[in-house]
C-alpha positions in Angstrom: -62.0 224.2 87.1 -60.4 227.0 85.0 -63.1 226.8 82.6 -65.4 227.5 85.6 -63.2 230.2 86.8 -62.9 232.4 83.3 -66.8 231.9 82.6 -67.1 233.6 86.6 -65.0 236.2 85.6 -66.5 237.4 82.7 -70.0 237.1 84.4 -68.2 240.3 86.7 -68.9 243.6 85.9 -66.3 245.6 84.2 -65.7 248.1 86.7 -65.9 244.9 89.1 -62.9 243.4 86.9 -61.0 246.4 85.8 -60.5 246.9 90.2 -59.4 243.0 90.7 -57.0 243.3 87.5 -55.5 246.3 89.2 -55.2 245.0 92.6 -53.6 242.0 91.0 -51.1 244.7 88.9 -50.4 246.1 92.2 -49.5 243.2 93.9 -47.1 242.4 91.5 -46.0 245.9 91.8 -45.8 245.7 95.2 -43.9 242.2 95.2 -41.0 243.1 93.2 -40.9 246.7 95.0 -40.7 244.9 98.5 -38.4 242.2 97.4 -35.8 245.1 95.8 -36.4 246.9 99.3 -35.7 243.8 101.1 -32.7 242.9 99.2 -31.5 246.1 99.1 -32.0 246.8 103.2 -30.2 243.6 103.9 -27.0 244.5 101.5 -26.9 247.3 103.3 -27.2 246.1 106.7 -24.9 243.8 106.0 -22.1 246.3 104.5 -22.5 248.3 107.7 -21.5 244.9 109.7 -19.0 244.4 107.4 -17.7 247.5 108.0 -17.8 247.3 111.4 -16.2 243.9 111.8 -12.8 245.6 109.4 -12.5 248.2 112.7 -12.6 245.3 115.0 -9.9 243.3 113.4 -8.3 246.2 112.8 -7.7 246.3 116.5 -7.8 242.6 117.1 -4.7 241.9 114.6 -2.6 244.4 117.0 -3.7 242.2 119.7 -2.9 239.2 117.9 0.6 240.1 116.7 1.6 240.8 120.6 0.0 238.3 122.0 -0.3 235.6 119.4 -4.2 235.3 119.9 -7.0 237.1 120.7 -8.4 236.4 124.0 -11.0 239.1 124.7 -14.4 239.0 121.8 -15.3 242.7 121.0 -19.2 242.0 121.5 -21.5 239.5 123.0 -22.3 236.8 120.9 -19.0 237.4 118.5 -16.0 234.9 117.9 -12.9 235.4 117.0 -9.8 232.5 116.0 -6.3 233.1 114.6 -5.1 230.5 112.4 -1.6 229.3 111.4 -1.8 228.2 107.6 1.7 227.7 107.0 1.7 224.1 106.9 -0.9 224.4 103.9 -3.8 223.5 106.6 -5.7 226.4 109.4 -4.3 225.2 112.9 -6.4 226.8 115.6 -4.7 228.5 117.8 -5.5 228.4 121.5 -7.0 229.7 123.3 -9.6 231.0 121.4 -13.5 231.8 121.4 -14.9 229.5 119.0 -18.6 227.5 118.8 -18.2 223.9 119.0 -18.7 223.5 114.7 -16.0 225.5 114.2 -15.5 223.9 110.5 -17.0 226.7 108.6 -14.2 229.1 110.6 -11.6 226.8 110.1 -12.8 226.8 106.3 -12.9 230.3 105.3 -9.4 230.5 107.0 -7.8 228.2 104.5 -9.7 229.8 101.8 -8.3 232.7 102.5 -4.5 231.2 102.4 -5.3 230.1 99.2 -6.8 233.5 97.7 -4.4 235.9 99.0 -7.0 238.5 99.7 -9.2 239.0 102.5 -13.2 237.2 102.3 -16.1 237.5 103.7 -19.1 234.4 103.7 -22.5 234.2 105.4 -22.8 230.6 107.0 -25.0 229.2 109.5 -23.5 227.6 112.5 -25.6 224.5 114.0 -27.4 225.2 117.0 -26.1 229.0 116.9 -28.1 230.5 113.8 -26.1 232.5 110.6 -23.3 233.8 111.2 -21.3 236.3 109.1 -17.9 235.3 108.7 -14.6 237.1 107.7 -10.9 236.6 107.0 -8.1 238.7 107.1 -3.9 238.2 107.1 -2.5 239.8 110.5 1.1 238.7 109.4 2.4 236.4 106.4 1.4 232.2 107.4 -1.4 233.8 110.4 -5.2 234.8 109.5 -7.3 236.0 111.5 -10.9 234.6 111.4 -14.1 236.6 112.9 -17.7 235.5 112.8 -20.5 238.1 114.0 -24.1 237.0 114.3 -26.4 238.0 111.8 -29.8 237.3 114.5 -30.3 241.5 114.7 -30.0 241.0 111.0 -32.3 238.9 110.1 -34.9 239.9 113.0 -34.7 243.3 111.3 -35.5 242.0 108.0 -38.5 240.1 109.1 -39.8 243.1 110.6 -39.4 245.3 107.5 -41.2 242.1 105.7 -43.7 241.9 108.3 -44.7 245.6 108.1 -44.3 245.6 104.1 -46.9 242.9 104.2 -49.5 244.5 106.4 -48.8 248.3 104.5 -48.7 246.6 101.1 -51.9 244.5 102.2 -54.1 247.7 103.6 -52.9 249.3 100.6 -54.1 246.5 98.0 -57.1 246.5 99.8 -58.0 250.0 99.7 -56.8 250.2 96.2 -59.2 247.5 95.2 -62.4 249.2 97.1 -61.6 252.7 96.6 -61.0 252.1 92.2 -63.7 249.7 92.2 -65.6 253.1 93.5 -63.8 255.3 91.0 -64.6 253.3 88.3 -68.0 252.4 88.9 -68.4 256.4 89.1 -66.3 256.7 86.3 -68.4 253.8 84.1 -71.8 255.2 85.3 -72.0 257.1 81.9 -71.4 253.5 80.1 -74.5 252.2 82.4 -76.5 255.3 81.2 -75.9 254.1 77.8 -76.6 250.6 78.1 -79.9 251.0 79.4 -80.8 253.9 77.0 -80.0 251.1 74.3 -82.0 248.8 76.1 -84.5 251.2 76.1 -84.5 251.2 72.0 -84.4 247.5 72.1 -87.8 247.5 73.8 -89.3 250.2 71.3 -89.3 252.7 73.7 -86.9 255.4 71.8 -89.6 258.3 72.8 -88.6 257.6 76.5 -85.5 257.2 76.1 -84.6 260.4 74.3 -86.9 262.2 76.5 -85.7 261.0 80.0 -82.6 259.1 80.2 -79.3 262.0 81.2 -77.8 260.5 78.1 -79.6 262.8 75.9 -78.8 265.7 78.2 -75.8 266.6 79.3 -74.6 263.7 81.0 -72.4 263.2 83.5 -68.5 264.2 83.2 -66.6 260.7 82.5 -62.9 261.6 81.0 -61.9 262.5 77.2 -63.2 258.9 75.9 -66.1 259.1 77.5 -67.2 262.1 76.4 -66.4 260.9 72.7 -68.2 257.7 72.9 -71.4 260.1 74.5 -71.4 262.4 71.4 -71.1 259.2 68.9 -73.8 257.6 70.8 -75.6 260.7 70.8 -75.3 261.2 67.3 -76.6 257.7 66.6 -79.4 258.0 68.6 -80.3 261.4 67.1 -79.9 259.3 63.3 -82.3 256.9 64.8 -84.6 259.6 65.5 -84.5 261.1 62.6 -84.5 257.7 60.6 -87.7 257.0 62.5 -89.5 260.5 62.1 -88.9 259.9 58.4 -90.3 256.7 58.4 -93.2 257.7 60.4 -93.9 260.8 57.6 -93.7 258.1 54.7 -95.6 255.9 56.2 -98.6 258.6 56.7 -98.1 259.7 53.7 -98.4 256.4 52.4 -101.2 255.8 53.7 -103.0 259.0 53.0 -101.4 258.7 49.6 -102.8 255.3 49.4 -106.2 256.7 50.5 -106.5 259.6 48.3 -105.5 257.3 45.5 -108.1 255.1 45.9 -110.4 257.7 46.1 -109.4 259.3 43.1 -109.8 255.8 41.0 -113.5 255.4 42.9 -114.3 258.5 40.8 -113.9 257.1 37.1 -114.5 253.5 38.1 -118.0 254.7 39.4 -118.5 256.5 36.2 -117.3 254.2 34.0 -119.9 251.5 35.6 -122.6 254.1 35.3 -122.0 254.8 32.0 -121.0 251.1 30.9 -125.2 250.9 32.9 -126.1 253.6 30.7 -124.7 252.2 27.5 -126.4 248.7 27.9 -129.6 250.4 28.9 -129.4 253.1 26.1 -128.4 250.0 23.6 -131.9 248.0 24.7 -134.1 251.4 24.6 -132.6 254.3 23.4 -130.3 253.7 20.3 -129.6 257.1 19.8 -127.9 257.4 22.8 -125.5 255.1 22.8 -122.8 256.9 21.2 -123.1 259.8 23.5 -123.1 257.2 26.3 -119.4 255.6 25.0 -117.7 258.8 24.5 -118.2 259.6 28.2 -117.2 256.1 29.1 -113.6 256.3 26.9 -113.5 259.5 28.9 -113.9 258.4 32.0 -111.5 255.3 30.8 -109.0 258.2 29.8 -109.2 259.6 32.7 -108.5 256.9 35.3 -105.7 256.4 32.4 -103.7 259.4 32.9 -104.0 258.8 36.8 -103.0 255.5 36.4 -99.8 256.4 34.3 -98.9 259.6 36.6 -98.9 257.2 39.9 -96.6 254.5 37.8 -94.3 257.7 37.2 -94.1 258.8 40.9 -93.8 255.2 41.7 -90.6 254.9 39.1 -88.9 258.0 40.7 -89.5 257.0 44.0 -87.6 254.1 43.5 -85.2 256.1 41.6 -85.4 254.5 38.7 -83.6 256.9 37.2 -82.6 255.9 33.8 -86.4 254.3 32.8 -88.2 257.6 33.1 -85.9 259.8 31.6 -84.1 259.4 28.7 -81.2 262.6 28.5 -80.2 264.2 25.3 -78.9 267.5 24.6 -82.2 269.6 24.4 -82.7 273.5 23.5 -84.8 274.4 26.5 -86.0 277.8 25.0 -86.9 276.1 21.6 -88.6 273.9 24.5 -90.7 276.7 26.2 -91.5 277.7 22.9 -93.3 274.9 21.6 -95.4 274.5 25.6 -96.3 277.8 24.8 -97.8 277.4 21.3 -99.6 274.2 22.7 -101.0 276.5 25.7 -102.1 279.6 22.9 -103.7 276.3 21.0 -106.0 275.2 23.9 -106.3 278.0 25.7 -107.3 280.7 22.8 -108.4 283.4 25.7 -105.7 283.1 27.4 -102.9 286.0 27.2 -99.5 284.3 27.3 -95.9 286.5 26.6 -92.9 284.3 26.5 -89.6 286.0 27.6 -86.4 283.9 26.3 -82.9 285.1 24.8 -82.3 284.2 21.0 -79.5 282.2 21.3 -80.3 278.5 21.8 -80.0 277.1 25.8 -78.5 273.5 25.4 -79.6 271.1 28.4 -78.5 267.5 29.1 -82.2 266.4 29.6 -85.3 264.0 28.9 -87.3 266.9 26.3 -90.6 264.4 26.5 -90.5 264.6 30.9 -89.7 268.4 31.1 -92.4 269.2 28.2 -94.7 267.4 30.6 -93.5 269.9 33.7 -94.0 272.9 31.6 -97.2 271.7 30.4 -98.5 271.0 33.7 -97.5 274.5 35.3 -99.1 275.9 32.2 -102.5 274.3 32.6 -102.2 274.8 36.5 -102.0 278.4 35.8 -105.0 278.5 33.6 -107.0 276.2 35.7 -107.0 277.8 38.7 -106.7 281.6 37.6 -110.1 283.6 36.2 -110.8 283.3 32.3 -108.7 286.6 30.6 -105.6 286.3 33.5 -102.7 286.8 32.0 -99.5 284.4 32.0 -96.1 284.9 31.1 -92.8 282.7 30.6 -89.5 283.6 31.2 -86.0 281.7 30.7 -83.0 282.8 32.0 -79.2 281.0 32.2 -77.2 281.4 34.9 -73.6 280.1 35.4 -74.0 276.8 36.3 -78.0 276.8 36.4 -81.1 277.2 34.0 -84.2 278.7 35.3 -88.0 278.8 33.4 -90.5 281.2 35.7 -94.1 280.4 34.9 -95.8 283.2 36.4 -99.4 284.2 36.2 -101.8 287.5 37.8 -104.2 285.1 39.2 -105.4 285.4 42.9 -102.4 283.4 44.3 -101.9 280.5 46.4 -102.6 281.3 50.4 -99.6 281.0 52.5 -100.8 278.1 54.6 -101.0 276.2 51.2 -97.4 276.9 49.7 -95.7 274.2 51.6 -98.5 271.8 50.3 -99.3 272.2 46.8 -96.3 269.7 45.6 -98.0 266.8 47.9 -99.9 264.3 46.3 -103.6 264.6 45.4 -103.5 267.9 47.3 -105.7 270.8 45.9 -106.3 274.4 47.1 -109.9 274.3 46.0 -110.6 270.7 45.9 -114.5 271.0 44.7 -113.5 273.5 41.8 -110.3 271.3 41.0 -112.4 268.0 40.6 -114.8 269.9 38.5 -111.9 271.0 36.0 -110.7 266.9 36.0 -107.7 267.1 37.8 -106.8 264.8 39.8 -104.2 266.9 42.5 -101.2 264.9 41.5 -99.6 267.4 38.4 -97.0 269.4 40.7 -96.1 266.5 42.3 -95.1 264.5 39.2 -93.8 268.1 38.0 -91.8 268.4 41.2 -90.3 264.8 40.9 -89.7 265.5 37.1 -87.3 267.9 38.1 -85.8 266.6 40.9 -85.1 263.6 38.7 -83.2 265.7 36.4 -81.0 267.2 39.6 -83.1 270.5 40.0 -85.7 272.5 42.1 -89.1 273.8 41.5 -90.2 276.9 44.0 -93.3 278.6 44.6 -93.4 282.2 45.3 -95.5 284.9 45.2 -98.6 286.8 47.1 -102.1 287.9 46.2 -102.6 288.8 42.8 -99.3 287.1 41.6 -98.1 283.3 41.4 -94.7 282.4 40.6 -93.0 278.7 39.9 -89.6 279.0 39.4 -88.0 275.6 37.4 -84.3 275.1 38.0 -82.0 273.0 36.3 -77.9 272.0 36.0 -76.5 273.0 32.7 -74.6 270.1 33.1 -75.9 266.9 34.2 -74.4 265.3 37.6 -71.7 262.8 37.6 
């Protein structure tokens, strides 16, 4: 049965169980406020008859000194007896006003011989109801004994209990409707947030963000509230954001995936063709065979380099950090100089200036991966700039930072290519780039290069001037 009743209760809603927990703390509240008030109205009440009955004996001992008893009661429904207690036992004197049980009197009476001080007892009196009782000496060996009804007393009482029950009740009750209001007004923000997680447990994150008040302002629910709205918030905006950036890998996975088999379609076609070639060439035509295998370990060549620049984005993707690079202490200018002489070598028409200071430029990095960067900006510049442009170097040190500018006088990148020319397989002039054998992915692995080595590559520049600007730590991070 208890089981039964804790599995129903936890089936309630919270605001449904945070009301019936507080109309249960009320009660409580409300039970040991009305017994205190209860308690503490019927001392009273009965101090004021206690007070009362001291004037009345005040006045009855006079009469019972004269008189030797008290004849006449003070009030309706009072008694009064004078005792002698000499003898060691009450003796009633007569006549007196006494209930036919007049033991508990009789009682207090010899109670009080034996004290020496005047008492006062509540006792109830068969057939007659309680009775207060109290005893006083009117002169040594006689003790006077009254006994007022306590009936107003009590009937008072159960009226103060009988409206404390119906007030306390009302107010239970509305305390229970009106906080379960409050609070389901106050928890409405919590319900808000429940379904807007529902929402992203159904996949729907796009309507959620978009229509649910969560996202918005929301609704005014207290200090808490408010700070479990922004975390929420916060997480849902991290959700968003987690998601937007798996939706922009995974297109550009799949467009990378595209161009890349594209790209190998090329020499794999050609290598077939000329493989076709070769076998015919080898029947019919022995004198061009060797032609026919030059371009074939070309093409081979080709796909080669390809191959090996996708295994190195792959590598840095997965930040493999410590296989592609191998870090030693490297003189970048020394560095420049040697891309440059290799550049002058293959490039004979060409004019390239290098600008560098004498002193050497020591860098923590991999001299094999940042030769390759500086070789491909170098053939990027002469590749896509006309025969005769010239191209200059420059290295500069900065405080914490090493720059190399590779800039040529070539026509320049168009603006709404500058954001795009470090993505993968992505040319300006795509025809003209193909022609030249590139296969669109050398700033990329330049870009990654770099960024493997904790720096930036920029482009800058406008018609008629190109700029890549190489940055690199002096000091290699921790």
């Amino acid at each position: 049965m208890i089981r039964r009743l804790w599995r129903s209760w936890r089936r309630l809603r919270l605001g449904t169980r945070l009301a019936l927990g507080l109309g249960v703390l009320s009660l409580a509240v409300f039970a040991v406020v009305g017994t205190a008030l209860t308690a503490s109205m019927r001392e009273y009440l009965q101090a004021r008859l206690v007070d009362q009955m001291k004037l009345v004996q005040v006045v009855q001992s006079k009469d019972a000194a004269t008189h030797g008893t008290v004849e006449r009661q003070p009030y309706y429904g009072w008694y009064t007896a004078v005792y002698d207690v000499t003898g060691g036992s009450a003796d009633l004197r007569r006549p007196a006003d006494v209930p036919a049980d007049s033991g508990a009197l009789t009682d207090l009476a010899e109670t009080r011989a034996r004290a020496g001080q005047d008492l006062t007892r509540s006792v109830r009196i068969d057939g007659r109801g309680p009775y207060l009782l109290r005893a006083c000496e009117v002169r040594p060996g006689v003790v006077l004994v009254s006994a007022a009804p306590l009936g107003d007393v009590e009937n008072t009482m159960d009226r103060l209990i009988a409206v404390q029950v119906v007030a306390y009740g009302l107010a239970l009750l509305a305390l229970v409707v009106l906080g379960r209001r409050m609070l389901r007004r106050g928890l409405r923000p919590l319900s808000e947030m429940a379904r807007t997680a529902h929402g992203i447990a159904s996949h729907d994150l796009t309507r959620s963000a978009a229509q649910l008040p969560l996202r918005a302002a929301g609704r005014p629910g207290g200090r808490e509230v408010e700070e479990l709205r922004t975390a929420f918030n916060a997480m849902l905006e991290h959700i968003d954001d987690s998601l937007a950036v798996r939706a922009e890998a995974e297109r550009r996975l799949r467009r990378f995936v595209a161009d890349a088999s594209h790209e190998l379609r090329t020499p794999l076609m050609s290598v077939r063709g000329y493989a076709d070639l070769f076998q015919y060439a080898a029947a019919n035509e022995p004198g061009e065979r060797e032609r026919h295998l030059a371009r074939l370990r070309a093409e081979a060549a080709r796909m080669g380099v390809l191959l090996d620049d996708l295994l190195l984005l792959a590598r840095l993707d997965a930040a493999e950090v410590e296989a592609p690079l191998r870090r030693t202490d490297t003189d970048l200018t020394e560095l420049v100089r040697q891309a440059a002489d290799a550049f002058r070598a293959s490039h004979p028409g060409r004019p390239l200036t290098v600008t560098a200071g004498p002193e050497a430029l020591t860098l923590p990095l991999d001299p094999q991966r940042i030769r390759q960067v500086l070789d491909n900006l170098l053939t990027n510049a002469a590749v896509h700039t006309p025969p005769g442009t010239s191209v200059s170097v420059t290295v500069t040190a900065g405080a914490d930072t090493a720059e190399v500018r590779v800039a040529d006088t070539g026509p320049g990148v168009p603006a709404a290519d500058r954001d795009r020319v470090f993505d993968r397989f992505y040319r300006v002039d795509k025809a003209r780039s193909r022609d030249r054998g590139g296969s669109g992915l050398g700033l990329a692995v330049a870009r990654s290069l770099v960024e493997a080595h904790g720096g930036t590559v920029t482009l800058t520049g406008a018609p008629g001037a190109t700029v890549f600007t190489v940055t690199l730590p002096l000091r290699a991070a921790r």
